[in-house]
C-alpha positions as CSV (number, residue, x, y, z in Angstrom):
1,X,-149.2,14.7,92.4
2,X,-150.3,11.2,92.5
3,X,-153.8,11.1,90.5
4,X,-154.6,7.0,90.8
5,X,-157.5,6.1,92.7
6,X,-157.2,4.0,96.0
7,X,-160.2,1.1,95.9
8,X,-162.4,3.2,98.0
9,X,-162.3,6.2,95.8
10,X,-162.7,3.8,92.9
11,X,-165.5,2.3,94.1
12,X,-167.5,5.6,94.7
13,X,-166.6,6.3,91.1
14,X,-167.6,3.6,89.6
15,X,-171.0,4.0,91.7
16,X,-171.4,7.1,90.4
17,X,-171.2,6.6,86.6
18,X,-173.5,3.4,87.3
19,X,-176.1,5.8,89.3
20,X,-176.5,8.1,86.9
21,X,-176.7,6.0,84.0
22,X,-179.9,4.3,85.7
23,X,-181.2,6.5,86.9
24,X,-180.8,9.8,85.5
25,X,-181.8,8.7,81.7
26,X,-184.4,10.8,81.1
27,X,-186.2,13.3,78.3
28,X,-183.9,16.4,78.4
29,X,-184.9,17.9,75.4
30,X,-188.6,18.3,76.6
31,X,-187.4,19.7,80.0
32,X,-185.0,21.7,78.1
33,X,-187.9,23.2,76.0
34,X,-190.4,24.0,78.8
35,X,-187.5,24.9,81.2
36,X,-188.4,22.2,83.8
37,X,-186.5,21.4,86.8
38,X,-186.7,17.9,87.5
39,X,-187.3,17.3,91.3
40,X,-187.3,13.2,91.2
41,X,-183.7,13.6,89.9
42,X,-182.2,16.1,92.4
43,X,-184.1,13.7,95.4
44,X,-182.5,10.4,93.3
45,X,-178.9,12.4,93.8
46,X,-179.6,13.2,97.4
47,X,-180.7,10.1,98.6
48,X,-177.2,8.5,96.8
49,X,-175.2,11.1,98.5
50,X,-174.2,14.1,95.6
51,X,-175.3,16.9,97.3
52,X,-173.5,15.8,100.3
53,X,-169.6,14.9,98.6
54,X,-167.5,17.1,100.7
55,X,-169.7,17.4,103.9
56,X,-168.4,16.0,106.8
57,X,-169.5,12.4,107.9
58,X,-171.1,14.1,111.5
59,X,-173.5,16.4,109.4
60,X,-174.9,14.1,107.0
61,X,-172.5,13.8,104.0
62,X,-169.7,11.7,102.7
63,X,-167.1,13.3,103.6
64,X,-164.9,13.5,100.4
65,X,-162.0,15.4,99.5
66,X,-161.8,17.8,97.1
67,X,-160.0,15.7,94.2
68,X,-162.6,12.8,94.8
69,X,-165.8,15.5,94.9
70,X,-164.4,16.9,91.4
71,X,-164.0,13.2,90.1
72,X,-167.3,12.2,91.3
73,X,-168.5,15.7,89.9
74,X,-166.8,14.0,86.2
75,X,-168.7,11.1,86.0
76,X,-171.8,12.5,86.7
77,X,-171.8,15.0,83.9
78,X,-170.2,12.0,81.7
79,X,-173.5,10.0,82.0
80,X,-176.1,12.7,83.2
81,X,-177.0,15.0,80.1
82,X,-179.1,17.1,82.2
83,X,-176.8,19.9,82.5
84,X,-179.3,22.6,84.2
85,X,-179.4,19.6,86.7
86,X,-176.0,19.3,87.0
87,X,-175.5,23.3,87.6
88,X,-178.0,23.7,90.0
89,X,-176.0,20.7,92.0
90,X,-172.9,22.7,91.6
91,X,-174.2,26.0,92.3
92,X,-175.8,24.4,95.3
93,X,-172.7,22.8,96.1
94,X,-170.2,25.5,95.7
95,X,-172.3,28.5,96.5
96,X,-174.5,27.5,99.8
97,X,-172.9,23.9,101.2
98,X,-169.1,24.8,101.0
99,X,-169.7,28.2,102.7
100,X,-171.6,26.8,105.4
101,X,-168.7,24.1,106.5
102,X,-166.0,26.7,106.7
103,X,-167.9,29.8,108.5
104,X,-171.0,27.7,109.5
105,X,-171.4,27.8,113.5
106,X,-172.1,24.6,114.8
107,X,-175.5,25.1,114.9
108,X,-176.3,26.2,111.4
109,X,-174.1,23.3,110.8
110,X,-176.3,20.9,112.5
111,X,-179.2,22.5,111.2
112,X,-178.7,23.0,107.8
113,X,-175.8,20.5,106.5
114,X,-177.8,17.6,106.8
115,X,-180.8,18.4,105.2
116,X,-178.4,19.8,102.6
117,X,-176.4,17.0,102.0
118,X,-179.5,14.6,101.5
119,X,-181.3,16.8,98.7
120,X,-184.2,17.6,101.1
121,X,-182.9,21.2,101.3
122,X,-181.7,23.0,98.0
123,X,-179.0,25.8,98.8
124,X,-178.2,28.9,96.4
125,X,-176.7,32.2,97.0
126,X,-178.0,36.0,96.2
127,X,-174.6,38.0,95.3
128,X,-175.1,40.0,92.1
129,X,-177.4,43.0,92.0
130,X,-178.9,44.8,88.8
131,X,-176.7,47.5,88.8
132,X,-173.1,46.2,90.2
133,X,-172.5,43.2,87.6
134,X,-168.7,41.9,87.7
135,X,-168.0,44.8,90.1
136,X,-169.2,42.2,92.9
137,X,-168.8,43.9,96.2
138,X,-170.7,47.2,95.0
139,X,-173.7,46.3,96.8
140,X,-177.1,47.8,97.0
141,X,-179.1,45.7,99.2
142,X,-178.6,47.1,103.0
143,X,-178.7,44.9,106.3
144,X,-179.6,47.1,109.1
145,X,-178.8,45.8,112.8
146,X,-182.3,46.2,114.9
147,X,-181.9,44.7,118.2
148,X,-181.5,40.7,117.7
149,X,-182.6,40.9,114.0
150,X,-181.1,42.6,110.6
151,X,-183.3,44.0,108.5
152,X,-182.4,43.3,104.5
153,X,-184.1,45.6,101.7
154,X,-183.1,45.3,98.1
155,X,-182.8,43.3,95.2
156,X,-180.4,40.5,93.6
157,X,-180.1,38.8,90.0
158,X,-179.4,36.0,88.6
159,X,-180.0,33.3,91.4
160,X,-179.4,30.2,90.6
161,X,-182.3,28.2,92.4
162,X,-183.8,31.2,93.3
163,X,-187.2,30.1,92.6
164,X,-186.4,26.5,94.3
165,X,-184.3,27.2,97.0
166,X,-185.1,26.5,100.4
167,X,-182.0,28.2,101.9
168,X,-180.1,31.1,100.6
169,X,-176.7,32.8,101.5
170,X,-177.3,36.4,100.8
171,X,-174.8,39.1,100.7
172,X,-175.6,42.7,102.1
173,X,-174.0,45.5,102.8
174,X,-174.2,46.8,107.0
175,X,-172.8,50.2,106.3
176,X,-172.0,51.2,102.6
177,X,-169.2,54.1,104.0
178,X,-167.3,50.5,104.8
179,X,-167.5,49.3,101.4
180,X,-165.9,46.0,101.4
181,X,-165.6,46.0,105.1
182,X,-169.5,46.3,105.3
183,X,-170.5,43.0,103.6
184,X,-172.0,40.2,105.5
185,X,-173.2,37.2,104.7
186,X,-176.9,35.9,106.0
187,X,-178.7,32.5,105.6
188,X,-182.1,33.5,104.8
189,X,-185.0,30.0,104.9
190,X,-187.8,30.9,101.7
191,X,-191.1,32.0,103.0
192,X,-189.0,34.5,104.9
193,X,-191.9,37.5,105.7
194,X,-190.1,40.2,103.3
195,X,-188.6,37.8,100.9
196,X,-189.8,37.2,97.4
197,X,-188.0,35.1,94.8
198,X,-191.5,34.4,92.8
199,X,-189.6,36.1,89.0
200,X,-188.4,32.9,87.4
201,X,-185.9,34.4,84.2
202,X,-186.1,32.6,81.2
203,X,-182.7,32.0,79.8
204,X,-180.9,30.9,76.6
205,X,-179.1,27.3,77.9
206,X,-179.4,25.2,81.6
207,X,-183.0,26.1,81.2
208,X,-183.5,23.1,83.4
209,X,-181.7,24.9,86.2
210,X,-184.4,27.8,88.0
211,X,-182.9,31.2,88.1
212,X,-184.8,33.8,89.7
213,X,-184.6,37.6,91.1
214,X,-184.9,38.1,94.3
215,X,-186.1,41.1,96.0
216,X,-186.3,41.5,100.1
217,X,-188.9,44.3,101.3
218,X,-187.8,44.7,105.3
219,X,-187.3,41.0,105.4
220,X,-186.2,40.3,108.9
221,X,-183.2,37.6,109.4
222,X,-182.6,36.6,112.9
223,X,-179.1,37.7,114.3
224,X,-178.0,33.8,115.0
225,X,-178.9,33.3,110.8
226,X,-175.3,35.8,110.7
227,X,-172.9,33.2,108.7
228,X,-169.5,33.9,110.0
229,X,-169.3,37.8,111.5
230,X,-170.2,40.7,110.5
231,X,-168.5,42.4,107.8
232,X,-167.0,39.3,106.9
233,X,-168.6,39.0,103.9
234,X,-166.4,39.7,101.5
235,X,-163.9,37.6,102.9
236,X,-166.8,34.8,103.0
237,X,-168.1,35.3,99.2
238,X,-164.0,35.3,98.2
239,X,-163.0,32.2,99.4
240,X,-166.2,31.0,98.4
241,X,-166.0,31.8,94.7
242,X,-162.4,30.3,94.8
243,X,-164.2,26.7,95.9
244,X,-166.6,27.3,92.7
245,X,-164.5,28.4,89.9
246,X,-162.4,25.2,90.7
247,X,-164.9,22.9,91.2
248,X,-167.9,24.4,89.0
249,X,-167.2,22.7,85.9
250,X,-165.9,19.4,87.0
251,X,-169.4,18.1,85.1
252,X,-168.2,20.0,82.0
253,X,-165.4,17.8,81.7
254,X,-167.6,14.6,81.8
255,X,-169.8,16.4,79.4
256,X,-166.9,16.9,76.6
257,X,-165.6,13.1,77.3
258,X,-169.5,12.5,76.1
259,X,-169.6,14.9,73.2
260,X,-166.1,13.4,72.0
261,X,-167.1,9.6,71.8
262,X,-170.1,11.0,70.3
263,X,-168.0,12.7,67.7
264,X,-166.1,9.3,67.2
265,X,-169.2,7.4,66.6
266,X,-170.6,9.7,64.2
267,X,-167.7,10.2,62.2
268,X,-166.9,6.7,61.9
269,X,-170.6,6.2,60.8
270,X,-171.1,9.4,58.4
271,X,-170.5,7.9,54.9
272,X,-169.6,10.8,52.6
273,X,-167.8,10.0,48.9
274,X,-167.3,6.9,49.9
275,X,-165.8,7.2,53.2
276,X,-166.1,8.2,56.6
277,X,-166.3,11.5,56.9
278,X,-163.4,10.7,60.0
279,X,-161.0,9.8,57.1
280,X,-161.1,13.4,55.9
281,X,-158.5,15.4,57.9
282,X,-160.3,18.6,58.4
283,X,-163.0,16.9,60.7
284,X,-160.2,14.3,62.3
285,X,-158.4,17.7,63.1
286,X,-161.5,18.5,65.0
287,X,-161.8,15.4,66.8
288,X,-157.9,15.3,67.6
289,X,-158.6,19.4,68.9
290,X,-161.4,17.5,71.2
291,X,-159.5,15.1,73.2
292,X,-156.8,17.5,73.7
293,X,-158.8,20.0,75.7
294,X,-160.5,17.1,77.3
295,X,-157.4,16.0,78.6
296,X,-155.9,19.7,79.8
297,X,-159.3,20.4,81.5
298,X,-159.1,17.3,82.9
299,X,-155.8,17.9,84.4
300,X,-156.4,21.1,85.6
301,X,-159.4,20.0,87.0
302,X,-157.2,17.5,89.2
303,X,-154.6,19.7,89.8
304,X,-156.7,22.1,91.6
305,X,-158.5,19.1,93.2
306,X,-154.9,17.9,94.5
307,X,-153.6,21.2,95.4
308,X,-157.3,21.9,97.2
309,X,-156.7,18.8,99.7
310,X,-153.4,19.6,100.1
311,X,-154.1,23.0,101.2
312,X,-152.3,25.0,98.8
313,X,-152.4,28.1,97.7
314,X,-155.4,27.9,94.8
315,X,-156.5,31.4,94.4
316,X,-154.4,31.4,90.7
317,X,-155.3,27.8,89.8
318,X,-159.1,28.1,90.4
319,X,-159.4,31.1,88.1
320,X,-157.0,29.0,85.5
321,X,-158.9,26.1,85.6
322,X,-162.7,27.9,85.0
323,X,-161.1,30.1,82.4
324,X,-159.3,27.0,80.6
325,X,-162.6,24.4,81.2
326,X,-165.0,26.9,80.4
327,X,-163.2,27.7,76.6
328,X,-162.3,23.9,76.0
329,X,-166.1,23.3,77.0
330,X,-167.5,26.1,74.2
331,X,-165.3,25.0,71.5
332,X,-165.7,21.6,71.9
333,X,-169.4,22.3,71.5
334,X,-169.1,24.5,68.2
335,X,-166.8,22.0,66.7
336,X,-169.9,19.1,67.8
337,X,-172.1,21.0,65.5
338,X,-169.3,21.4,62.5
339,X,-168.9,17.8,62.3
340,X,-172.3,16.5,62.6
341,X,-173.6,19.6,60.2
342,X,-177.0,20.3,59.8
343,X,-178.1,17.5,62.1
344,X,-176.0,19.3,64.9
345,X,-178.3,22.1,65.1
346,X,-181.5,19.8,65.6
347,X,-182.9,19.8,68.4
348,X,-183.3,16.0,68.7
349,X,-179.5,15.4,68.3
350,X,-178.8,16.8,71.7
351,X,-176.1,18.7,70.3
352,X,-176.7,22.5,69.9
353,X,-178.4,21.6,73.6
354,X,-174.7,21.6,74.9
355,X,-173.2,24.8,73.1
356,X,-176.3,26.8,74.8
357,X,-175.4,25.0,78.2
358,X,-171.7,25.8,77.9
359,X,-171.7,29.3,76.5
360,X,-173.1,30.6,80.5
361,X,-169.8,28.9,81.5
362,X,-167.5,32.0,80.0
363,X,-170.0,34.3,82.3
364,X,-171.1,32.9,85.8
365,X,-168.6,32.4,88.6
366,X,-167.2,35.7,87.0
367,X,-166.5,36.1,83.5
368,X,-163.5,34.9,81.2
369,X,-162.6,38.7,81.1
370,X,-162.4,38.4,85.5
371,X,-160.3,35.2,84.9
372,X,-158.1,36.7,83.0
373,X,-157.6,40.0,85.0
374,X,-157.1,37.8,88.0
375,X,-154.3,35.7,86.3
376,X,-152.6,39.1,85.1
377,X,-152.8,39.9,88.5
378,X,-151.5,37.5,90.0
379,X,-148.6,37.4,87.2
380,X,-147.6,41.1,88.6
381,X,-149.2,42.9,85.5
């Protein structure tokens, strides 16, 4: 594996971290407060090409592999402290964009990807239900085939850009006797006659980022709005969650790089009797504890970015990388707090924001528990 950057993938790098340090320095902590999505930003990081990373050049995007996307992913949560932003990119990403290039006809393709890619459309995707939780393919909400149209009736949780989304990939079931083998996947436009996403739920961290439910009352979807074929859902949503548990948190790591030179400054800034309060081991030890899972998530984050292009295998690796990412990004949060002490649990020193933005990371994309039952799994336990 060969992890240096050629000039072009430097370049975009380096454009990257200089974008969103212009232009993505705003007020989180009043957005944070009020739970406000911030429009002008996700428009600013269409127009320079985010949304569109791994899109094909002939649809509108830039056409990155999947080691670049991750890296590009990197810098943006280095200088971007928006992190509701930054998840509702990555949820966008992950859970609408990446679906639609690999089972996308050609023209939802055309129709979709670009608008996509640019940040005039904002994707999301409706998989968990109120009552089926981690058991994901225990669905409720029923598709039923009438003529050249399904008809969708039930409920999902938890969407990510529900309340925002222009586009949604929804998962229902066409025949619950199938089970598994029943799930399809729909793209379903908002303003759909039967749709409503209009609950907005009010959550602990990435209050920035919209999360709605969504319930569908005989909401009719056009057969040719089918993504991929019928009962090929599950297949769909699987390969799907693989892309976002190993490309999810690629912000996360920028975000610890952030918190750690934070940490630096701080403790080479804190005077306490006498000294620094870095010169006392106990908060070094903290510090030291920070690069080190900055550096492993990191790596993993590469490694499944390299193995990704390469197409390998990455079924194991994805659920390694979320697992290991999302309890380096937690800790290195609580041990932020510790060393700046009371001041790390006001609001104005944007540090407790970033423990209530990382704990969701240990839930969404399937939990830490899921993680770990996958790697047992695939360990032969």
């Amino acid at each position: 594996m060969d992890f240096a950057w050629s000039d072009q993938q430097r370049e975009l790098l380096d454009a990257v971290g200089r974008f969103a340090s212009q232009q993505l320095k705003y007020n989180v902590i009043d957005n944070d407060r009020d739970g406000v999505f911030n429009h002008d930003a996700w428009e600013k990081c269409g127009s320079f090409g985010i949304q569109g990373l791994p899109v094909p050049t002939q649809y509108g995007g830039l056409g990155m592999d999947p080691l670049t996307t991750v890296a590009a992913l990197e810098r943006l949560g280095y200088a971007c402290k928006d992190n509701g932003l930054l998840f509702s990119i990555n949820a966008h990403l992950w859970t609408a964009v990446t679906p639609l290039i690999y089972n996308g006809s050609e023209a939802q393709k055309k129709k979709y990807l670009p608008g996509l890619s640019n940040g005039t459309l904002i994707g999301g995707n409706a998989m968990s239900e109120p009552n089926s939780g981690s058991d994901a393919f225990s669905l409720s909400t029923t598709a039923i085939k009438k003529g050249s149209t399904y008809i969708l009736n039930g409920s999902k949780i938890f969407v990510t850009n529900g309340p925002i989304a222009d586009l949604l990939v929804v998962f229902a079931t066409v025949d619950k006797m199938r089970g598994p083998d029943g799930i399809t996947a729909f793209l379903v436009e908002k303003n759909s006659p039967g749709m409503n996403a209009a609950r907005k739920l009010e959550k602990m961290g990435l209050r920035t980022s919209p999360m709605a439910e969504v319930f569908f009352e005989n909401c009719e979807v056009p057969e040719e709005n089918l993504l991929g074929k019928e009962g090929g859902g599950a297949f769909l949503f699987t390969r799907s969650m693989t892309w976002e548990r190993g490309c999810i948190l690629a912000s996360a790591v920028g975000s610890m790089q952030r918190l750690l030179e934070t940490c630096i400054r701080y403790a080479n800034e804190r005077k306490q009797g006498g000294q620094s309060i870095g010169k006392y081991q106990l908060v070094a030890s903290k510090i030291v504890d920070m690069k080190v899972r900055v550096e492993s998530s990191r790596h993993m984050l590469y490694h499944y970015g390299w193995l990704s292009g390469h197409r390998k295998a990455v079924y194991l690796e994805a659920a390694m990388t979320k697992l290991h990412i999302a309890d380096c990004w937690v800790k290195c949060c609580e041990d932020a707090i510790q060393i700046h002490g009371g001041y790390g649990y006001m609001t104005e020193y944007e540090v407790e924001r970033e423990l209530r933005d990382a704990i969701a990371s240990k839930l969404y994309s399937g939990t830490s528990e899921i993680q770990r039952n996958i790697v047992a799994s695939m360990l032969g336990l």
